[in-house]
C-alpha positions in Angstrom: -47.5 15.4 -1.7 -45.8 14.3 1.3 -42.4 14.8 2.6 -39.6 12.8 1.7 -38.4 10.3 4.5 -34.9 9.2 4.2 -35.2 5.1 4.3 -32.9 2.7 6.7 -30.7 0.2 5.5 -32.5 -2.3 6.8 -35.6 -1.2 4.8 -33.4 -1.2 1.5 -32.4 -4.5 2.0 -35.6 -6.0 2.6 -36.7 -4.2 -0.9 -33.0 -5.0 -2.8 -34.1 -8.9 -1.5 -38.0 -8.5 -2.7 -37.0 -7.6 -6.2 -33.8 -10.2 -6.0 -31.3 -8.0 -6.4 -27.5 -8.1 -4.9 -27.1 -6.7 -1.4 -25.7 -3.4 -2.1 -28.3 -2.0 0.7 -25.3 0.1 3.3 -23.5 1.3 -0.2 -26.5 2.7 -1.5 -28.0 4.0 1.7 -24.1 5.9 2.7 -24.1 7.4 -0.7 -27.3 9.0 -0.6 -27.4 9.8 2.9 -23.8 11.7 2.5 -25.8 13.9 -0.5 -28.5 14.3 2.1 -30.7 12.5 -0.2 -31.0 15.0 -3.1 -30.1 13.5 -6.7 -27.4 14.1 -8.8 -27.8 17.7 -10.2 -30.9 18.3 -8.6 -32.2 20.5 -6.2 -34.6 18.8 -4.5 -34.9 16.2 -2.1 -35.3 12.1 -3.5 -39.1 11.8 -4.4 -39.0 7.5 -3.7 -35.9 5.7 -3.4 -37.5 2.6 -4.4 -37.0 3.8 -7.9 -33.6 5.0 -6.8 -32.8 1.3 -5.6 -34.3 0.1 -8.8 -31.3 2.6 -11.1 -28.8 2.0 -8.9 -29.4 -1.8 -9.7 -29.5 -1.3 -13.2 -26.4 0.8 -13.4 -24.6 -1.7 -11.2 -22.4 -3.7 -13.7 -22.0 -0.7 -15.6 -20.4 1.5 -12.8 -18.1 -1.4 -11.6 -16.7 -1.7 -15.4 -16.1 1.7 -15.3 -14.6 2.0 -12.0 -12.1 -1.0 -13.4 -11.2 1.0 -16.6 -10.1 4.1 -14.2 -8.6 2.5 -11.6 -7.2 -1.5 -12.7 -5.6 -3.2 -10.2 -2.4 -3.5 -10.3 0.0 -6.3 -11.9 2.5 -7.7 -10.0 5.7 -7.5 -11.1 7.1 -11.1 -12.2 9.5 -11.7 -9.3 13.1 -13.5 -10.7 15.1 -15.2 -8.4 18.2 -13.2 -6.9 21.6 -14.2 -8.6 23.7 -16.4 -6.0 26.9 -15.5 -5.3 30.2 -16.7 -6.3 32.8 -18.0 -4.1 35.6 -18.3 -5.0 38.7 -20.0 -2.9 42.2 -18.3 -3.6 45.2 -20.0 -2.9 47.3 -18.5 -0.2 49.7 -16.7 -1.9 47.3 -14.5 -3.9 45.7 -13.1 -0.6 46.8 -9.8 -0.3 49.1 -8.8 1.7 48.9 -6.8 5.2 48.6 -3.4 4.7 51.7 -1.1 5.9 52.9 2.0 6.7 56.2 3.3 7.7 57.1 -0.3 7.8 54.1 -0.6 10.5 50.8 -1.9 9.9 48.0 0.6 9.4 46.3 -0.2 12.2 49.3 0.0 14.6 50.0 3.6 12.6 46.6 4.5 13.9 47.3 3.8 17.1 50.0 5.4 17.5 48.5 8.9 16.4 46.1 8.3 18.9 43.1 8.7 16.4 40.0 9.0 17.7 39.1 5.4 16.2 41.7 4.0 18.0 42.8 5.8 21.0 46.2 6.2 22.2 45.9 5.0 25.5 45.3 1.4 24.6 48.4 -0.7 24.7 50.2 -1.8 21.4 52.2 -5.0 21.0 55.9 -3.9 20.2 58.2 -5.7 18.2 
């Protein structure tokens, strides 16, 4: 018996297109070449990957239903429009009123403390 020689993609392709089957050639090839072409529990290397080619075809349909089952795509949330605003126009006398302090407004108050939003230095108008 001969040693086992790994095939190339290119040779699995030619033999996926002899037998008429899809072009799964680079998937099949990375797999097995990652597991340095032993089988699935064994211990020894692939004896012909033809036949391997030949399974992995047959199992095909079967491995991409249950790929689906564990991992479905996801479902987009239905998407609702965004509620628009209301505007709503108020008369002028229902505005609220400037906001005071000390019978200044706040903002003059401010100023006048010399907080550090509104620093002293910067002139005020004066009544």
């Amino acid at each position: 018996m001969s040693a086992f020689t790994p095939p190339t993609v290119e040779e699995v392709r030619a033999y996926c297109a002899e037998k008429g089957f899809p072009d799964f050639a680079e998937e099949f090839h990375d797999h097995h070449e990652t597991r340095g072409w032993y089988p699935k529990g064994s211990t020894r290397k692939m004896v012909d990957w033809q036949a391997a080619v030949r399974t992995w075809n047959r199992f095909q349909s079967k491995f991409a239903q249950r790929d689906a089952e564990k991992n479905p795509l996801p479902t987009r949330p239905e998407l609702k429009p965004a509620p628009q605003p209301t505007v709503s126009i108020l008369p002028l006398e229902a505005m609220e009123a400037p906001r005071t302090f000390k019978g200044q407004s706040v903002e003059q108050e401010l100023l006048a403390l010399g907080s550090p939003g509104y620093p002293a230095d910067i002139p005020t108008e004066k009544k």
